[in-house]
C-alpha positions, 0 to 999 in steps of 0.5 A, a space after each residue: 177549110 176549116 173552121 177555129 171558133 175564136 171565142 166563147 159567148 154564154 146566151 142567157 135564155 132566160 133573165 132569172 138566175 142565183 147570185 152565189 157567194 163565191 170566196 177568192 179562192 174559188 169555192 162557194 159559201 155552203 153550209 153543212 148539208 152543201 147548201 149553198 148561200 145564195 139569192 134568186 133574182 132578175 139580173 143586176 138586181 142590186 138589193 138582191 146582191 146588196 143583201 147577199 153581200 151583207 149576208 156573207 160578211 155578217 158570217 164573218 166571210 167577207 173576202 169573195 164576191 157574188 157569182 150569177 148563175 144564169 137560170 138557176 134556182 133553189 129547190 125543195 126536197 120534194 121538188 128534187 123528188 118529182 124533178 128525178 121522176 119526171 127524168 126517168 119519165 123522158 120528161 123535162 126535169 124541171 117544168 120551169 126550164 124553158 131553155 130545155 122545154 123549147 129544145 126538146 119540142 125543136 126535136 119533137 118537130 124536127 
C-alpha cells in the first residue's frame, strides 16, 4: 500500500512572526542593503499591518499586501555574529527558536 499525502498544512509552533510587504508581482519591499520593510508581531495584530500598510503606501508602494512570515524576526549585525558562532558550535542558532530548540532535545533523547 502505498500512501499519497493529499495536501500540505503549515504548523505554526509559535504565535510571533513578521509581517512583510509583499508587491503583486511577487518580490518584497527591500531597501538597498536587501532589508526588507517589515513589522514583527503576534498574528492578526491589526495595528501592526495597519502601520506597515501605511508605511508602504507613504513610499509610493501601495500595490501588494502584507505576507506573515511565521516565527521570524529582525536581527542585528551582532545577533547575526553570535548566531553563526553558536552554528559552528553544534548549537541552535538562534536562542529564541523554540520550534528547533524543542527538536534538537527530542534527538538528545532519542
Amino acid at each position: 500500500m502505498k500512501l499519497t499525502p493529499n495536501s500540505k498544512k503549515i504548523v505554526e509552533e509559535v504565535p510571533y512572526g513578521t509581517y512583510v510587504w509583499r508587491m503583486n508581482d511577487g518580490t518584497y519591499l527591500v531597501d538597498e542593503e536587501y532589508r526588507h520593510l517589515s513589522v514583527f508581531c503576534i498574528k492578526g495584530n491589526q495595528k501592526a499591518i495597519d502601520a506597515l500598510t501605511r508605511e508602504a503606501r507613504n513610499l509610493g508602494f501601495g500595490d501588494g499586501a502584507p505576507e506573515w512570515k511565521p516565527g521570524t524576526r529582525k536581527i542585528s549585525d551582532e545577533e547575526y555574529a553570535e548566531q553563526e558562532a553558536r552554528e559552528r558550535l553544534g548549537l541552535v542558532p538562534d536562542p529564541l527558536d523554540w520550534g528547533a530548540i524543542k527538536d534538537q532535545a527530542r534527538g538528545r533523547n532519542a
